[in-house]
Structure formats: structure tokens, C-alpha cells
VOPAGU-2260 file (C-alpha; in pm, 1 decimal, decimal comma):
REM VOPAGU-2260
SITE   aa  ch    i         X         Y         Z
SITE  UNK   A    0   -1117,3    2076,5    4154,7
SITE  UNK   A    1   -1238,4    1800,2    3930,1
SITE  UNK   A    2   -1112,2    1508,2    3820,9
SITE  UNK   A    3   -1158,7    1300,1    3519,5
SITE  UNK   A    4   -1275,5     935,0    3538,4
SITE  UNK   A    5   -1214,6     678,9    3331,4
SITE  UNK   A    6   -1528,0     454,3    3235,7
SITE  UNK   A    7   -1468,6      70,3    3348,6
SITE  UNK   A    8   -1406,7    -162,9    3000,4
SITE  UNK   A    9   -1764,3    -349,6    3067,5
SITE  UNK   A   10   -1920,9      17,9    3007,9
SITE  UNK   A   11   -1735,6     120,8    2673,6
SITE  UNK   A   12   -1727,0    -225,8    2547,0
SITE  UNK   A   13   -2007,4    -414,5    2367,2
SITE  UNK   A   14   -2034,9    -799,1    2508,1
SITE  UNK   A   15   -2041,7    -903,0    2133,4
SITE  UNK   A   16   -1717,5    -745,6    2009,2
SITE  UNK   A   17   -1332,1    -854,8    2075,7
SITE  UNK   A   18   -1122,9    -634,5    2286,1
SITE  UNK   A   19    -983,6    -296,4    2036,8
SITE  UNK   A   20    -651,7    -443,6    2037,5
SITE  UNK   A   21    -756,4    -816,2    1909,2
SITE  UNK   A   22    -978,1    -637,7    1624,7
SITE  UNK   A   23    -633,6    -420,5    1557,9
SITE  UNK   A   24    -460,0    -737,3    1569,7
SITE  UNK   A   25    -751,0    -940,7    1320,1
SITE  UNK   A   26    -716,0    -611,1    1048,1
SITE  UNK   A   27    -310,5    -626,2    1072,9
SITE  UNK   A   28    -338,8    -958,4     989,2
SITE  UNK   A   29    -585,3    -898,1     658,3
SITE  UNK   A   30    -376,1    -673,2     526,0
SITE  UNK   A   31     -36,8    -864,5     592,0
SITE  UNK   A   32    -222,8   -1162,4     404,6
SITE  UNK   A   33    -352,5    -906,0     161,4
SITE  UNK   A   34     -23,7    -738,6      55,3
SITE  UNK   A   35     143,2   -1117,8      52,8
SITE  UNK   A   36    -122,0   -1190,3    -183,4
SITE  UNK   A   37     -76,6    -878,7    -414,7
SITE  UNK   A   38     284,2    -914,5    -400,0
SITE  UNK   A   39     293,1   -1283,5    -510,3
SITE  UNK   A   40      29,2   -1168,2    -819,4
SITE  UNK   A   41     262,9    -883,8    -941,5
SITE  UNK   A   42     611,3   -1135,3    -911,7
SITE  UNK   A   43     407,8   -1413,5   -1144,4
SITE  UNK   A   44     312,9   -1145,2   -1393,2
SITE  UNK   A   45     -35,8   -1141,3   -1301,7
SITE  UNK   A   46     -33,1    -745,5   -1207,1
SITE  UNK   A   47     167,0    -479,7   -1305,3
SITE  UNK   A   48     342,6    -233,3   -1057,4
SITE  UNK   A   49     221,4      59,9   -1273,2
SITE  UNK   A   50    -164,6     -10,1   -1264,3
SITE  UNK   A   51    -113,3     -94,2    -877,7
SITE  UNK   A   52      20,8     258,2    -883,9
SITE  UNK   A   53    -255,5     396,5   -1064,0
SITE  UNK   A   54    -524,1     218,4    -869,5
SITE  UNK   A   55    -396,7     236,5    -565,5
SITE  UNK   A   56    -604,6     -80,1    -423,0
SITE  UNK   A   57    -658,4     -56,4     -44,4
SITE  UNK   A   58    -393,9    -304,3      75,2
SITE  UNK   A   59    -117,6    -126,4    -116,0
SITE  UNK   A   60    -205,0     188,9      25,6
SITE  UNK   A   61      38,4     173,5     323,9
SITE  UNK   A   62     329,3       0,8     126,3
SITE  UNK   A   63     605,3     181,1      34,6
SITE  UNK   A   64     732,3     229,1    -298,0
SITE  UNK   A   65    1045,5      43,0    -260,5
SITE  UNK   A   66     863,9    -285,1    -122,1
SITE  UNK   A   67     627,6    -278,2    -429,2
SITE  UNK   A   68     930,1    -195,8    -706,3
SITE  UNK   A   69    1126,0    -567,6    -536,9
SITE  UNK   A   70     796,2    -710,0    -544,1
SITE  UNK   A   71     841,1    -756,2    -922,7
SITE  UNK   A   72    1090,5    -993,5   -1103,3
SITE  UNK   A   73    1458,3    -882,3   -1145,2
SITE  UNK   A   74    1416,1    -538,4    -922,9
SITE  UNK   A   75    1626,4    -541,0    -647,7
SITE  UNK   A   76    1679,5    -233,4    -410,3
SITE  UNK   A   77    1952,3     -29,1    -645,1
SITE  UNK   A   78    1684,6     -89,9    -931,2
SITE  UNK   A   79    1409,8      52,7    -762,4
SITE  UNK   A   80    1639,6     297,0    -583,2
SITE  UNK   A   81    1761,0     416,3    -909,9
SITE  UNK   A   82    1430,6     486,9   -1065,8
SITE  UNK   A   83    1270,7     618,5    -827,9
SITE  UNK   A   84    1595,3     880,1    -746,3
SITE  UNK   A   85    1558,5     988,2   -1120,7
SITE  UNK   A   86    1217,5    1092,9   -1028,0
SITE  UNK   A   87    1242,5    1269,3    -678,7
SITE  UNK   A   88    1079,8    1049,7    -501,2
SITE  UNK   A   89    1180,1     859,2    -169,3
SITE  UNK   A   90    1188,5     488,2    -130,7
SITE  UNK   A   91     976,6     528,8     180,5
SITE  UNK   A   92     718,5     723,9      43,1
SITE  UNK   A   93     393,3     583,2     116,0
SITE  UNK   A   94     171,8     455,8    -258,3
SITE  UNK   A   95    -172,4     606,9     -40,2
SITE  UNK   A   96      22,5     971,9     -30,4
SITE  UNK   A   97     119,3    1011,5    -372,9
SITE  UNK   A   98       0,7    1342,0    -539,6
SITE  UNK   A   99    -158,3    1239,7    -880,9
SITE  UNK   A  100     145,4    1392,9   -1038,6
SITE  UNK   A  101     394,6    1170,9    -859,4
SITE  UNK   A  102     114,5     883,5    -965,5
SITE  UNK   A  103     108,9     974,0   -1325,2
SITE  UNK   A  104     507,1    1073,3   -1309,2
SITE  UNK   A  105     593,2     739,3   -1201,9
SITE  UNK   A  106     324,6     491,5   -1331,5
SITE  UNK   A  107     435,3     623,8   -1711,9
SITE  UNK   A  108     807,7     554,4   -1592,7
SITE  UNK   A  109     710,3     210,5   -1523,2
SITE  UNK   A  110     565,4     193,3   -1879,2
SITE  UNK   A  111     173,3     197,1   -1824,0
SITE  UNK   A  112     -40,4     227,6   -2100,0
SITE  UNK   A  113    -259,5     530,1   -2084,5
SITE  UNK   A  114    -599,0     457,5   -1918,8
SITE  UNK   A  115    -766,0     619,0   -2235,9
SITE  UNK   A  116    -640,1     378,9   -2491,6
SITE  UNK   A  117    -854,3     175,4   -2647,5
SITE  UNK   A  118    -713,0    -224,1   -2746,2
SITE  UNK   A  119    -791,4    -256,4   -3066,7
């Protein structure tokens, strides 16, 4: 009967790189400061929930809808939970697994302006 072996560290790792867990540790990190970042821009004003929704940016993608509603000015948890109970959606659903339905659904909710419309 054989046996499987596991490879020593020094053979799978490259001298150059951190160990897997620091670089998991260094990416949890960019995205914590990331999302901080985002969440500060959309409380001043500077970005609206709807076109974060729409866009989907890459450090919003694991958020959950709830922490991006509060994120704004004046929306607490029963605000958010509210709105987003009128729609069928969770408050732990994930912004990176929304169908483009629930996208469009809730973006227009949040009064977005079409992404067709020309400023005149």
C-alpha cells in the first residue's frame, strides 16, 4: 500500500515570497483599508450606493448589502432592512452575487440614473 507524502515547505515555497498565510494576511488587509476607504467616500457624498451597486468595484464585492446601505448618511439597519425586505433580498447577501436583475432591481430603488442618459 502507498502512502502519500507531503513535500517539505523549502520545496513548494519560493525563497522570494512570504509564507501563504502572511500574503493572505497582506490582501485581508488591502481590502479592509479598501472598503474603509469606499465607505468613508459614499458617507461624505462622494459616491453613491446605487452606482457602487451597479459597478460592483472589486473591494465591494464581498460586502454585504446591509454594511453598504449604513455606510451612507441617515441609514441605519431598519432603513436598509426595510428596503431591501420590500425587494426580496437578504441583508447578507453578498454585492459580488447579485443577479443583474437584483442589480438593476435595487440600484433603481436607490434612485440611480439610468446609465444611458445623457447630462445635458
Amino acid at each position: 500500500m502507498k502512502t502519500a507524502s507531503i513535500a517539505p515547505a523549502s520545496v513548494t515555497a519560493r525563497a522570494d515570497e512570504p509564507p501563504q498565510h502572511m500574503q493572505a494576511l497582506a490582501r485581508a488587509n488591502r481590502v479592509r483599508l479598501a472598503r474603509a476607504e469606499l465607505k468613508r467616500s459614499i458617507g461624505r457624498g462622494d459616491v453613491g450606493v446605487a452606482e457602487v451597486i451597479e459597478d460592483s468595484p472589486w473591494e465591494a464585492e464581498s460586502m454585504t448589502l446591509a454594511e453598504l446601505l449604513t455606510s451612507q448618511r441617515r441609514w441605519g439597519r431598519t432603513r436598509a432592512r426595510k428596503l431591501l425586505q420590500t425587494l426580496a433580498l437578504s441583508e447578507n447577501k453578498r454585492i459580488g452575487t447579485l443577479t443583474p436583475r437584483q442589480r438593476a432591481l435595487l440600484a433603481s430603488s436607490l434612485g440611480a440614473r439610468p446609465r444611458d442618459a445623457v447630462l445635458v
